[in-house]
DSSP file (Angstrom, degrees, kcal/mol; ACC not computed):
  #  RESIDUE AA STRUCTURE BP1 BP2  ACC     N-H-->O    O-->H-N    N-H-->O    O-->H-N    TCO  KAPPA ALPHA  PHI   PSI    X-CA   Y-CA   Z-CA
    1    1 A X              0   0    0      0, 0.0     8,-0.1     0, 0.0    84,-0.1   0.000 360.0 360.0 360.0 142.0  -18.2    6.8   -1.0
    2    2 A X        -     0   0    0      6,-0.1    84,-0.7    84,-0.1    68,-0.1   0.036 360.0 -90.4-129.7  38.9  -15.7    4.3    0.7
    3    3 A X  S >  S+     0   0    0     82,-0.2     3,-0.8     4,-0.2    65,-0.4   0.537  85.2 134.6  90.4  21.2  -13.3    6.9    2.1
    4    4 A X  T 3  S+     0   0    0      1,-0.2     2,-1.3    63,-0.1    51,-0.1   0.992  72.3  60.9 -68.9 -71.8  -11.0    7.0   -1.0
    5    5 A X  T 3  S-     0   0    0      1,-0.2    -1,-0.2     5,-0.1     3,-0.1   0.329 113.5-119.2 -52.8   5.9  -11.2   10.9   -0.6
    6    6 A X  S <  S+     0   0    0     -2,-1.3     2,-0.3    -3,-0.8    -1,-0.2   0.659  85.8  92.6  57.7  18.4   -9.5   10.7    3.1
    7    7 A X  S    S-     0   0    0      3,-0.1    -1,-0.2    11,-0.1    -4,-0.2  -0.869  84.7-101.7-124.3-171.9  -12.7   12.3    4.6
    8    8 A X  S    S-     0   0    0     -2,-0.3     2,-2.8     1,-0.2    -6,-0.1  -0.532  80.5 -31.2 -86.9 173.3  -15.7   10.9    5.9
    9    9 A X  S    S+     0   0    0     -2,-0.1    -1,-0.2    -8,-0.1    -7,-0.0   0.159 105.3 109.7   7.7   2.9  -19.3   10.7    3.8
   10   10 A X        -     0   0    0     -2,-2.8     2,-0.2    -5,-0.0    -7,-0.2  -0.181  54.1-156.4 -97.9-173.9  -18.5   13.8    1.8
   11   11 A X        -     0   0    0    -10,-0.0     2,-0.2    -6,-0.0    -2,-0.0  -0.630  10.9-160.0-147.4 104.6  -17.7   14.5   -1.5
   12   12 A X        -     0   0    0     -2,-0.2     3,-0.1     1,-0.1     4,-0.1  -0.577  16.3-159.5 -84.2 134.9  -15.8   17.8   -2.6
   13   13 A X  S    S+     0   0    0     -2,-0.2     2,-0.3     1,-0.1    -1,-0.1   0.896  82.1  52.4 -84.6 -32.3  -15.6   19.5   -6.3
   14   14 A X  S    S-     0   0    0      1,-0.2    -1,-0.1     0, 0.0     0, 0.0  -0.951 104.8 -71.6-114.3 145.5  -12.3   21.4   -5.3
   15   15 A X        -     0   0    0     -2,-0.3     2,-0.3     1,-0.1    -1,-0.2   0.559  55.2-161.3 -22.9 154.8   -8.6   20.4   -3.7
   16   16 A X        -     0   0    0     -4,-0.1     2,-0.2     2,-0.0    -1,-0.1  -0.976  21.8-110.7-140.3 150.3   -9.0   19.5   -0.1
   17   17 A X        -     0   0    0     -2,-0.3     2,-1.0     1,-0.0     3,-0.1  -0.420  18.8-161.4 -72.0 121.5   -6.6   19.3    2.9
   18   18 A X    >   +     0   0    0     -2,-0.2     3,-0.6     1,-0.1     4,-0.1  -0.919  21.7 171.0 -99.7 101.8   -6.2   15.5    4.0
   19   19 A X  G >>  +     0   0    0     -2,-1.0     3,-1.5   -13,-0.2     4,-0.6   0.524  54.2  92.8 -97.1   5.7   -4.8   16.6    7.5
   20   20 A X  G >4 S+     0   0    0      1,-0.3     3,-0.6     2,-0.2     4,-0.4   0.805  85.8  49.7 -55.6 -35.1   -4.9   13.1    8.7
   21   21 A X  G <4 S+     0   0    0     -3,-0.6    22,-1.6     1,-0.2    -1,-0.3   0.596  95.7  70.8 -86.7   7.1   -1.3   12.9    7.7
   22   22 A X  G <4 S+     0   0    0     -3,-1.5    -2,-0.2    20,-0.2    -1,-0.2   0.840 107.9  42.9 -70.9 -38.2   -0.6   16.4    9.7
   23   23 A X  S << S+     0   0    0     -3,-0.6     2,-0.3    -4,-0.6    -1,-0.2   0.409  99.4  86.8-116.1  17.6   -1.1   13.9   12.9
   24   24 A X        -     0   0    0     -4,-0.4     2,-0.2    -3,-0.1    19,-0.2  -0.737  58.4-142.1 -95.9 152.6    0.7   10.7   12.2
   25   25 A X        -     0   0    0     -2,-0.3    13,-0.2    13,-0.1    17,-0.1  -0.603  28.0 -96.8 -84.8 157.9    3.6    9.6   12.6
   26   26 A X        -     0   0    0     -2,-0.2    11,-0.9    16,-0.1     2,-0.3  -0.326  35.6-113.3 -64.8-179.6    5.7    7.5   10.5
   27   27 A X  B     -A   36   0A   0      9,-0.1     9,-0.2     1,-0.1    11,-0.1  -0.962  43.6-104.4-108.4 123.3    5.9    3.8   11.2
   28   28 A X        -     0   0    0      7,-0.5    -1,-0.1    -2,-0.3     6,-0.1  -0.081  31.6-148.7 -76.6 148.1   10.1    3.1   12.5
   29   29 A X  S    S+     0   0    0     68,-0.1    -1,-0.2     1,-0.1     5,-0.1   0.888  96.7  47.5 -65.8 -54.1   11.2    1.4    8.8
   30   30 A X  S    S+     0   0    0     67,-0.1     2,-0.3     2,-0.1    -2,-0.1   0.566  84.2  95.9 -42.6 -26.4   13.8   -0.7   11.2
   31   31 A X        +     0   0    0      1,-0.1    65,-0.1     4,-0.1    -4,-0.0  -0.672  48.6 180.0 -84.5 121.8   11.2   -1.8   13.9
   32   32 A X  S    S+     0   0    0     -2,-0.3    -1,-0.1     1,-0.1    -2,-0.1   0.136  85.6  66.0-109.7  -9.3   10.1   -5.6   12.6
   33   33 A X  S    S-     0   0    0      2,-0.1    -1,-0.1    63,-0.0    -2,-0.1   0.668 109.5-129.1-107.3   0.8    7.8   -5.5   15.8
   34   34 A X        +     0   0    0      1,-0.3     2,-0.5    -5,-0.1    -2,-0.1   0.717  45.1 169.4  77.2  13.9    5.5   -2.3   14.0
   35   35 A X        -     0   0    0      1,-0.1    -7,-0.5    -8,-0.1    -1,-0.3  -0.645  36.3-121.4 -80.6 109.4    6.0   -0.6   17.1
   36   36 A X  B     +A   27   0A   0     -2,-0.5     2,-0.2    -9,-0.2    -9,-0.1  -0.035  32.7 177.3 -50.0 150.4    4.8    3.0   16.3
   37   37 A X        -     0   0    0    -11,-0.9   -11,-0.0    -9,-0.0    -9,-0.0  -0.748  32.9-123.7-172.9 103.6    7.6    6.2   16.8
   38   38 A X        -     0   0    0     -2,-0.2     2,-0.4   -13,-0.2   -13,-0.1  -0.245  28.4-135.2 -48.6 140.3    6.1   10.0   15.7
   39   39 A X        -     0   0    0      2,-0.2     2,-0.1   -15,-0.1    -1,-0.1  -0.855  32.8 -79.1-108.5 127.4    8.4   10.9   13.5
   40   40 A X  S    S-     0   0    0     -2,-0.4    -1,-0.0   -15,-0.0   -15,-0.0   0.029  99.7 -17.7 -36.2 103.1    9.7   14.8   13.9
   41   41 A X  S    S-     0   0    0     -2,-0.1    -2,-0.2   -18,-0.0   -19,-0.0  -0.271 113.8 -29.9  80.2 164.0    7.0   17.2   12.4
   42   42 A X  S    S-     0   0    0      1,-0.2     2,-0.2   -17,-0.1   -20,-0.2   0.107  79.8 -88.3 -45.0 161.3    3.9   15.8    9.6
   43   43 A X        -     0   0    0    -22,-1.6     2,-1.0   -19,-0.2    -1,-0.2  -0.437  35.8-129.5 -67.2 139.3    4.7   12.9    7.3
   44   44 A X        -     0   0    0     -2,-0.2    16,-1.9     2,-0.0     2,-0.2  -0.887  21.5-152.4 -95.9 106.3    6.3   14.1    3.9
   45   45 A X  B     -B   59   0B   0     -2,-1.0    14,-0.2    14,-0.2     3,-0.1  -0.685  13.9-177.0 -67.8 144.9    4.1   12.2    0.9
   46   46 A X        -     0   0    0     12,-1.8     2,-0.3     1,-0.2    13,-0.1  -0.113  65.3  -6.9-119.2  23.2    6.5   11.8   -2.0
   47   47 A X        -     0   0    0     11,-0.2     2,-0.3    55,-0.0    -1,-0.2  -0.891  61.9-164.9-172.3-177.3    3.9   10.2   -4.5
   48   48 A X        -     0   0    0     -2,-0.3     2,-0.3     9,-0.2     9,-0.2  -0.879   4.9-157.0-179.6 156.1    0.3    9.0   -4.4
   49   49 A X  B     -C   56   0C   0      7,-1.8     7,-2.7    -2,-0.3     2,-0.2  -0.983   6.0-145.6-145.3 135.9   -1.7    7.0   -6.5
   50   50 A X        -     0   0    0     -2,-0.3     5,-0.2     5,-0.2     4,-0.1  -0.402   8.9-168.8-109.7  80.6   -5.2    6.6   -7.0
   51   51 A X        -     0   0    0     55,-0.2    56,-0.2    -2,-0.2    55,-0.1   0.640  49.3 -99.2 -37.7-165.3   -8.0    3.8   -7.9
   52   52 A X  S    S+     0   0    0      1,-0.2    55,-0.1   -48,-0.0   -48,-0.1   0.955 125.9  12.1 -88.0 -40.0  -11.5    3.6   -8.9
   53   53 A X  S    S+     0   0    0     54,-0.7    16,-1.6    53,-0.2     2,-0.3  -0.109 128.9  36.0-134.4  16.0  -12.5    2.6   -4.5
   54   54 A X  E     - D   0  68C   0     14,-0.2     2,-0.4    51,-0.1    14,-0.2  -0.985  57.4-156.5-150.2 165.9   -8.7    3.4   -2.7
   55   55 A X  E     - D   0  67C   0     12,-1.3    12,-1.0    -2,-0.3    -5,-0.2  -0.999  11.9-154.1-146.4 162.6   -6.0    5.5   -2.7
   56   56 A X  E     -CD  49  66C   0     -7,-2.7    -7,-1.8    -2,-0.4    10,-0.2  -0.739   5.7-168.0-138.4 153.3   -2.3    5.2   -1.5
   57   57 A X  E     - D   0  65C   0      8,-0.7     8,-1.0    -9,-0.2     2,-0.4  -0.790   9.5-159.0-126.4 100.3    0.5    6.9   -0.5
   58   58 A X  E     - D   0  64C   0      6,-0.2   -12,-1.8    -2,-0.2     6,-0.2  -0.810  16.4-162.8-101.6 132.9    4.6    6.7    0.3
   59   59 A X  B >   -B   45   0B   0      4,-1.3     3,-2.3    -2,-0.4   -14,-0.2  -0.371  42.2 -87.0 -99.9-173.8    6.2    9.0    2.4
   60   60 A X  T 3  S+     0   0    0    -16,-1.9   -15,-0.1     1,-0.3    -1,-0.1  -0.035 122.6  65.1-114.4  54.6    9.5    9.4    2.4
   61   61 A X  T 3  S-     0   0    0     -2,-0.2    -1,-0.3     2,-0.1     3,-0.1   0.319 118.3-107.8-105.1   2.4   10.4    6.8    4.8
   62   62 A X    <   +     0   0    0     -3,-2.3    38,-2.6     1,-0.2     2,-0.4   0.872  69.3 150.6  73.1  55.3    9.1    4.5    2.1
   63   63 A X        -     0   0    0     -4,-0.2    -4,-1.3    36,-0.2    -1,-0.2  -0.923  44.7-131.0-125.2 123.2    5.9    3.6    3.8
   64   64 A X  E     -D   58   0C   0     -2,-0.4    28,-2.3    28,-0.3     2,-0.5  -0.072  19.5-167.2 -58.2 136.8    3.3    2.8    2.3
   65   65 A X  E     +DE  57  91C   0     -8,-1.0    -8,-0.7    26,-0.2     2,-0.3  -0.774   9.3 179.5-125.8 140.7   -0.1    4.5    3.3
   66   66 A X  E     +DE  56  90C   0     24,-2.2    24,-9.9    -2,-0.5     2,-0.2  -0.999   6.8 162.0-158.2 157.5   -3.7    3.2    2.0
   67   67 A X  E     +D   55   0C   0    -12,-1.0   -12,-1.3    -2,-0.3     2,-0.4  -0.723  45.8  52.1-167.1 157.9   -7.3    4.5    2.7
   68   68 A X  E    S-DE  54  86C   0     18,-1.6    18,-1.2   -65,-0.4     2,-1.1  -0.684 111.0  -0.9 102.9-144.3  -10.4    4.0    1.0
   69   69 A X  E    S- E   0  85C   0    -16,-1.6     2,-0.3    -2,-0.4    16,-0.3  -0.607  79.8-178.6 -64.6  79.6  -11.5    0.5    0.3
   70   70 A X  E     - E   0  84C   0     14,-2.7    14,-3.0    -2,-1.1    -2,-0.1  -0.653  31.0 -96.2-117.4 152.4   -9.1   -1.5    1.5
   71   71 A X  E     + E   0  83C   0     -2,-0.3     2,-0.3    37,-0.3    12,-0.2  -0.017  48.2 165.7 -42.1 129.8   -8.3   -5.6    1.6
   72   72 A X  E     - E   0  82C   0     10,-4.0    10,-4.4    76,-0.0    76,-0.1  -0.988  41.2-110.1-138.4 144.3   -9.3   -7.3    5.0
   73   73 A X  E     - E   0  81C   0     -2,-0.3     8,-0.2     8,-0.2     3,-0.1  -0.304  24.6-163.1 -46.0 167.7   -9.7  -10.6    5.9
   74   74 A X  S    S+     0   0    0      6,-1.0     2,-0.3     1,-0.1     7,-0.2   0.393  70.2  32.6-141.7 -10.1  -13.4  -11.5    6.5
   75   75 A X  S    S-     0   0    0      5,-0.5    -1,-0.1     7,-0.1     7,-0.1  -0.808  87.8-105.7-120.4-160.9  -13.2  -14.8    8.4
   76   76 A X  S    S+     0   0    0     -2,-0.3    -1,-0.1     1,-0.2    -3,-0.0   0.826 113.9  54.2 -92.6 -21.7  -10.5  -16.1   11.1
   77   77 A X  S    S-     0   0    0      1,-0.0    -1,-0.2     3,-0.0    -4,-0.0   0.675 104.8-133.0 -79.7 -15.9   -8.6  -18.9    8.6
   78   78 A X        +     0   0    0      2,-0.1    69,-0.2    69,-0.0    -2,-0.1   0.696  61.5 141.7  65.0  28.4   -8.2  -16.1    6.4
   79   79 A X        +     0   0    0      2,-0.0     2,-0.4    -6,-0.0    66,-0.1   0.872  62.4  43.5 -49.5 -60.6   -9.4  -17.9    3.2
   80   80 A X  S    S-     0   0    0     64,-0.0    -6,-1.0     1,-0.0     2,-0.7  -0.733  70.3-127.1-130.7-179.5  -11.3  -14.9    1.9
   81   81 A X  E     +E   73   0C   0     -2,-0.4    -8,-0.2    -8,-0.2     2,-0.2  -0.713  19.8 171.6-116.4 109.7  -11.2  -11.5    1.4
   82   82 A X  E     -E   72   0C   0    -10,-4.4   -10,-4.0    -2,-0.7     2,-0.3  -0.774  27.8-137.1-104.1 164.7  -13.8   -8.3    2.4
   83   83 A X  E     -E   71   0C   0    -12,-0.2     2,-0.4    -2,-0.2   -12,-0.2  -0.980  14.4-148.4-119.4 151.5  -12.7   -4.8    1.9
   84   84 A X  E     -E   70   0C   0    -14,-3.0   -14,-2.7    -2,-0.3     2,-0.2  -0.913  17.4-121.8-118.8 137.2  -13.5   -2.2    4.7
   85   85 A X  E     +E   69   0C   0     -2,-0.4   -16,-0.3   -16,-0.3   -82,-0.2  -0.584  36.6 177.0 -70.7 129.0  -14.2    1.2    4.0
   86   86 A X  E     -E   68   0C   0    -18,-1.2   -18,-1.6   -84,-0.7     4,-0.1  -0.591  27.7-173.1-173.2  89.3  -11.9    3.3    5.7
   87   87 A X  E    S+     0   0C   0    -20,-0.3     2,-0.4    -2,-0.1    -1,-0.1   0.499  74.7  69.1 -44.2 -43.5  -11.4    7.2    5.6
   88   88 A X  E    S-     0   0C   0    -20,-0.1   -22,-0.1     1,-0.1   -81,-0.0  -0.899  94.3-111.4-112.7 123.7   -7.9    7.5    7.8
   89   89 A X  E     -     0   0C   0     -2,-0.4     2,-0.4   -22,-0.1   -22,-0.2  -0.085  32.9-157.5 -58.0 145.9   -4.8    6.1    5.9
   90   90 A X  E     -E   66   0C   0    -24,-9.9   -24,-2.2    -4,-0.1     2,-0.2  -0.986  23.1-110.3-130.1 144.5   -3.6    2.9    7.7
   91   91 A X  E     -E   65   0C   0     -2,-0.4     2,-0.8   -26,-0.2   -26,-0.2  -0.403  15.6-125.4 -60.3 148.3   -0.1    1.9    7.1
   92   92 A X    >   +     0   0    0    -28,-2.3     3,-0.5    -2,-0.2   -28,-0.3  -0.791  31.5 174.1 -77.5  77.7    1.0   -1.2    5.1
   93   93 A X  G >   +     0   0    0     -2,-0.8     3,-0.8     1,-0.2    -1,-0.1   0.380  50.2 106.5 -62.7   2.3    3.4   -3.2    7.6
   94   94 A X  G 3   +     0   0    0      1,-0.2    -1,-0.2     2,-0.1    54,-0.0   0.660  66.1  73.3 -50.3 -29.8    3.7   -6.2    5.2
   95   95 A X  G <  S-     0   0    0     -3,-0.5    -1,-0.2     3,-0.1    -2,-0.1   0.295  85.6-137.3 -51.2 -28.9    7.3   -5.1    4.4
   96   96 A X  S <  S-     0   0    0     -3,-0.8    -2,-0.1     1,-0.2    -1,-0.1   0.353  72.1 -49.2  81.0  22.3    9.3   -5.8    7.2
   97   97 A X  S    S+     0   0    0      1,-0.4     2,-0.5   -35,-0.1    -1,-0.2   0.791 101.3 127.4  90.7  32.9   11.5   -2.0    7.0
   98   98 A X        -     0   0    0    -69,-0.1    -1,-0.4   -36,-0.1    20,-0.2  -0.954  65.7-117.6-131.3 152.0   12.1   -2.3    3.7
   99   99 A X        -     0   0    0     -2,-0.5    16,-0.5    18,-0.4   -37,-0.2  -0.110  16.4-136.6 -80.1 128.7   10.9    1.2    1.6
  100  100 A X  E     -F  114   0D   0    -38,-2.6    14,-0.3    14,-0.2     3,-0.1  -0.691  21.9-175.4 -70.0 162.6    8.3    0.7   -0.9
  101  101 A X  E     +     0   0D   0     12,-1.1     2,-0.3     1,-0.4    13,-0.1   0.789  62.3  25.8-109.2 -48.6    9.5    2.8   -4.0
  102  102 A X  E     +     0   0D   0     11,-0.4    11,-2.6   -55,-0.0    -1,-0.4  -0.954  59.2 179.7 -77.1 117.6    6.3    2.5   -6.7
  103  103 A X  E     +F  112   0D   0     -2,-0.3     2,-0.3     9,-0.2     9,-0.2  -0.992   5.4 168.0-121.8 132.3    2.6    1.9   -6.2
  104  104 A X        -     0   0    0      7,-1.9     2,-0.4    -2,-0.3    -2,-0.0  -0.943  12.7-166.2-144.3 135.3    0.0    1.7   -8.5
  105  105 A X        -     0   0    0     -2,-0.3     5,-0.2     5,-0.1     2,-0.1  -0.936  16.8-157.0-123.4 166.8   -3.8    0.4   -8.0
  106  106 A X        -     0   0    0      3,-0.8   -53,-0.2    -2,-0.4   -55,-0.2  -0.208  61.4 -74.1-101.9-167.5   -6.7   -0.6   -9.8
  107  107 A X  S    S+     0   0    0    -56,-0.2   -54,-0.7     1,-0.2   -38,-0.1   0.923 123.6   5.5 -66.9 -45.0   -9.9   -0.4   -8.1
  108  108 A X  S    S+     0   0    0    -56,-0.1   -37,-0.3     2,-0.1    -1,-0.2   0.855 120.9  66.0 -74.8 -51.8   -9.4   -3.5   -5.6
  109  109 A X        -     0   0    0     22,-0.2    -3,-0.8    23,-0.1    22,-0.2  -0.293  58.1-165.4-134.5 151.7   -6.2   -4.5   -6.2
  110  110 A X        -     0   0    0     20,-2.3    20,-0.2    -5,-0.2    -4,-0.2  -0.368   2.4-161.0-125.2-148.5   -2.6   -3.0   -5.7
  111  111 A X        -     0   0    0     18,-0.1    -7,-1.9    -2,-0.1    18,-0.2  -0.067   7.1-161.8 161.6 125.5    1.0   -3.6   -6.7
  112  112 A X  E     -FG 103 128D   0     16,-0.6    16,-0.8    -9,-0.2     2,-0.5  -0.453  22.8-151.4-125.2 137.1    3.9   -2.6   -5.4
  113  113 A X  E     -     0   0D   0    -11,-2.6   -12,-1.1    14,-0.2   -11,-0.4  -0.986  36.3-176.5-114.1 150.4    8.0   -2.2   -6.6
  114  114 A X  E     -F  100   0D   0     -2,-0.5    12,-2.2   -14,-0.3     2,-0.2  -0.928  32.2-114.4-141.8 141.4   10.0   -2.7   -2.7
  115  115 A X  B     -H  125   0E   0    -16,-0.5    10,-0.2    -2,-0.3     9,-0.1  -0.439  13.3-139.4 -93.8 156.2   13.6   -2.4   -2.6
  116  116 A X  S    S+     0   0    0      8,-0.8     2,-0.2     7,-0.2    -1,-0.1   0.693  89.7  64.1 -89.0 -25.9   14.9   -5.7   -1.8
  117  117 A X  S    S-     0   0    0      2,-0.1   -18,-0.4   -18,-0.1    -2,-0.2  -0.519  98.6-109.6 -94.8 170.2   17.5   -3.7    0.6
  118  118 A X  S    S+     0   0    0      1,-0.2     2,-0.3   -20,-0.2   -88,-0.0   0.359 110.8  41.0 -96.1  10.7   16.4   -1.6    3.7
  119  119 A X  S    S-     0   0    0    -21,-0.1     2,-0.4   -20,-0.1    -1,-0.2  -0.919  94.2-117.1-134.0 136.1   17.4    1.6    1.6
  120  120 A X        +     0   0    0     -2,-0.3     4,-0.1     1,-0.1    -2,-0.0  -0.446  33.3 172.9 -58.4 111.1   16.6    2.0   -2.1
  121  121 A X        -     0   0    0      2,-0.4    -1,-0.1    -2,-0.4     3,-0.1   0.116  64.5 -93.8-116.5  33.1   19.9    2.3   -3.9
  122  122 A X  S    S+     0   0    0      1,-0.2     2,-0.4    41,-0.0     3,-0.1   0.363  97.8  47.6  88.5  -3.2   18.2    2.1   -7.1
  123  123 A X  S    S+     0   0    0      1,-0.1    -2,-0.4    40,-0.1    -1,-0.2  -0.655  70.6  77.9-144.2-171.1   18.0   -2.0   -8.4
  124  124 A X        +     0   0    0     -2,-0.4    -8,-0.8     1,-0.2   -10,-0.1   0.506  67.0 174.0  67.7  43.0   17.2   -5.0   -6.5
  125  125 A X  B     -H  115   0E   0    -10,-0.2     2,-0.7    -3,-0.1   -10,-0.2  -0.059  25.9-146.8 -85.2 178.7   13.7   -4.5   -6.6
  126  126 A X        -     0   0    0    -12,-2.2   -14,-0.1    -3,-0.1    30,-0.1  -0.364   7.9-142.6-125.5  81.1   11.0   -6.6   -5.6
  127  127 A X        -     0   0    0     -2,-0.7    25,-2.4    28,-0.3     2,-0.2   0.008  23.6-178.6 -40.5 124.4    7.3   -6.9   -7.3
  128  128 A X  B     -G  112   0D   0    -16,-0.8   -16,-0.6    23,-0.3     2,-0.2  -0.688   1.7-174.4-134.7 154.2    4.4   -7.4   -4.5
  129  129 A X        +     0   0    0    -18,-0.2    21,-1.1    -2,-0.2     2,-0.3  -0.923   9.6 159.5-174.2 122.5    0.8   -7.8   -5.6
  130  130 A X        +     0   0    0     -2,-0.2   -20,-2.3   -20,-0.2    17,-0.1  -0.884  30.0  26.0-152.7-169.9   -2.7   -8.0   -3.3
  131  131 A X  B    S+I  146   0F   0     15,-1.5    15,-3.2    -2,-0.3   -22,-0.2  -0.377  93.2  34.9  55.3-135.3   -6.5   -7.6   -3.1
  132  132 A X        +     0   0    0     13,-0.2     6,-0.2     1,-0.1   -23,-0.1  -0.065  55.2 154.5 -19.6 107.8   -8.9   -8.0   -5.7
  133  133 A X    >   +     0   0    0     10,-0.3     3,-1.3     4,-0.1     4,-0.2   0.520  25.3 125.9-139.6  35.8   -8.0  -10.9   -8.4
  134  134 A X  T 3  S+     0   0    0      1,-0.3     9,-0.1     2,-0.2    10,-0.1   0.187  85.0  45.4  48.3 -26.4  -11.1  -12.1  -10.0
  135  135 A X  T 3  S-     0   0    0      7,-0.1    -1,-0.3    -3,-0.1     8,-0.1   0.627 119.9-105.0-120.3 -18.6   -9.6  -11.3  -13.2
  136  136 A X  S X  S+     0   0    0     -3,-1.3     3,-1.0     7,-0.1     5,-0.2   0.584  80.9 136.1  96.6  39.3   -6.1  -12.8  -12.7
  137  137 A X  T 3   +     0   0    0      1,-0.3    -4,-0.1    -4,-0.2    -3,-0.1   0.807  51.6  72.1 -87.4 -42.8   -5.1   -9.3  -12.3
  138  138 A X  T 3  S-     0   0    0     -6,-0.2    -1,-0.3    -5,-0.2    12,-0.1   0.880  97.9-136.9 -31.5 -59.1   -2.9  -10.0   -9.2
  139  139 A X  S <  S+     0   0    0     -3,-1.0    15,-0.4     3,-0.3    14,-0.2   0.438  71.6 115.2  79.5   6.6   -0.2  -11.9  -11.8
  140  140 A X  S    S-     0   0    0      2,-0.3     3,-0.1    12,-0.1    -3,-0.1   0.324  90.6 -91.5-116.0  42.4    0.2  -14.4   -9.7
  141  141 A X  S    S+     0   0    0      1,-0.2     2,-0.2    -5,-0.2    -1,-0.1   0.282  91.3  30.9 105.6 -24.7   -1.2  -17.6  -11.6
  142  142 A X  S    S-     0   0    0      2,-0.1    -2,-0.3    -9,-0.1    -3,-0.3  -0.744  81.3 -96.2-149.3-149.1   -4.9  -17.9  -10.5
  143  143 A X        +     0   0    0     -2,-0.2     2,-0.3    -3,-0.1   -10,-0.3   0.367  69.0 118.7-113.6  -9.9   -7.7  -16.3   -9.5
  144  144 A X        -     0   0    0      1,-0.1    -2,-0.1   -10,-0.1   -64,-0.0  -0.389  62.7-117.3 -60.9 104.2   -7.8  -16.3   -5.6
  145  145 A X        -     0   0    0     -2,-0.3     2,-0.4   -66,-0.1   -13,-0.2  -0.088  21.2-138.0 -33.1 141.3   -7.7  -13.1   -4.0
  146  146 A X  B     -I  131   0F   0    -15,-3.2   -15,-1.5     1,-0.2     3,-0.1  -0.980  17.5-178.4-126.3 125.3   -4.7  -11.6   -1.4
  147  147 A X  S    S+     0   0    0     -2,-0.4     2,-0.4   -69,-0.2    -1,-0.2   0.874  78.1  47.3 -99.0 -15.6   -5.2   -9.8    1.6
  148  148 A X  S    S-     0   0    0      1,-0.1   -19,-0.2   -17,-0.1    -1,-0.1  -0.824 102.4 -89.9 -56.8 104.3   -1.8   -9.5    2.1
  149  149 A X        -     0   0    0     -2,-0.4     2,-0.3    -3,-0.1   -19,-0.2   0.246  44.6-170.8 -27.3 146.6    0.9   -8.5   -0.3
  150  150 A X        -     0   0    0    -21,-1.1     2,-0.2   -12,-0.1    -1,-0.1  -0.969  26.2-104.5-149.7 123.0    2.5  -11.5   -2.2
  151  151 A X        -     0   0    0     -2,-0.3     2,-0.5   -23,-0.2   -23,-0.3  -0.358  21.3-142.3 -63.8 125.6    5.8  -11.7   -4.6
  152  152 A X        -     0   0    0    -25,-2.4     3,-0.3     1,-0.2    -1,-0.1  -0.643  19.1-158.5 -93.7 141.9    4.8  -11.9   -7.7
  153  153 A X  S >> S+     0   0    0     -2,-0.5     4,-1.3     1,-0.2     3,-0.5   0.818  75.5  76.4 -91.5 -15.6    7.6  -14.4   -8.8
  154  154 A X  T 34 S+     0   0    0    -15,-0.4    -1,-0.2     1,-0.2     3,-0.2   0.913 109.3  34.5 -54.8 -33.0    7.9  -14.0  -12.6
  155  155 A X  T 34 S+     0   0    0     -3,-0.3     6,-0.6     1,-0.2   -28,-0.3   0.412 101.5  68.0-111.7  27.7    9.9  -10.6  -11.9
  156  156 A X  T <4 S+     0   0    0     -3,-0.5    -1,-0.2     1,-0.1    -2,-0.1   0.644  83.7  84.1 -99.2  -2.5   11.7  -11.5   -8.7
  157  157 A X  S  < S-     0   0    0     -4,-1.3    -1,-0.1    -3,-0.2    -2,-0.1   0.768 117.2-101.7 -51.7 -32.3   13.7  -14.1  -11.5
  158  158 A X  S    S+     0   0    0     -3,-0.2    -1,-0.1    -4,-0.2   -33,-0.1  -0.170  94.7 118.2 124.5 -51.5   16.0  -10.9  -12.5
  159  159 A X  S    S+     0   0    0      1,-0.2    -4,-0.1    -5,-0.2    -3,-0.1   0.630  87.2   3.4 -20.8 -49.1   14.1  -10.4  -15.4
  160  160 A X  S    S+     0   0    0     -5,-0.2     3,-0.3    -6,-0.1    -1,-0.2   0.771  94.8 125.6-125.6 -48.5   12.7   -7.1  -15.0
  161  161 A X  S    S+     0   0    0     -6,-0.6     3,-0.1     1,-0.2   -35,-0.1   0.444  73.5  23.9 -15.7 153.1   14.3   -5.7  -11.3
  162  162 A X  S    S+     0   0    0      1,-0.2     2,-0.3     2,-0.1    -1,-0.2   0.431  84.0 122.1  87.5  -1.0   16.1   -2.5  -11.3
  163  163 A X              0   0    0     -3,-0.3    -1,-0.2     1,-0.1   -40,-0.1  -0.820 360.0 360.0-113.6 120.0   14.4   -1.0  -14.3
  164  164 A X              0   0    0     -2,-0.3    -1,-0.1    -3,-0.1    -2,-0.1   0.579 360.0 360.0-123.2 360.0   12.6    2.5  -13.2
């Protein structure tokens, strides 16, 4: 198990409490320095998605939350890519305050709609794409691996944005 299920080693056959999000805070959307600020009362999920080794979350400051098997660097130039097993959702700060609106992953790999404004007013979104790409699955041209999110540029053209 690689912590997809937000607890440690177990495995349950019926619903379970992830209370992990009962004692974070959100992450400020505005704050560009990631500087953590408890947010009044638990985090509110408004969707979650799962893959075959992670799962994800956005709450509804439009930050994205991932757990399981998730992209890490694995040396210091940051050439290639490990995933770390990891039980307690860690935020995605890649975003810079702006709200993700859509997530979907595959077992490695993620992809993302982010409103191009620092509130969603329904268009200008912006496709984001990381982990696993081995297959070209990523969409962004080869075959290299992300451990960071990366626009994928064929729909940041206009082409697709804005369509929900």
């Amino acid at each position: 198990m690689d912590g997809q299920l937000g607890v440690s080693g177990k495995n349950y056959s019926m619903p379970h409490l992830m209370d992990q999000f009962l004692e974070l805070g959100s992450r400020s959307l505005g704050s560009l320095d990631h500087s953590e600020t408890k947010s009044e009362g638990p985090l509110k999920i408004c969707s979650i998605k799962a893959g075959g080794m992670m799962s994800l979350a956005i709450d509804d400051h439009g930050t994205l939350w991932m757990w399981g098997n998730c992209p890490q660097q694995s040396n210091k130039n940051g050439s290639s890519i490990a995933f770390e097993s990891s039980f307690i959702p860690i935020p995605v700060h890649d975003f810079h305050g702006h709200p993700v609106v859509k997530v979907a992953c595959g077992s490695e790999h993620v992809v993302a709609l982010v409103s191009a404004r620092e509130t969603y007013k329904g268009e200008d979104l912006v496709c984001y794409s990381w982990g696993n790409n081995h297959h070209g699955q990523l969409g962004l041209g080869d075959r290299e691996s992300r451990v960071h999110p990366e626009i994928i540029e064929m729909f940041n053209q206009g082409l697709f944005l804005g369509c929900l």
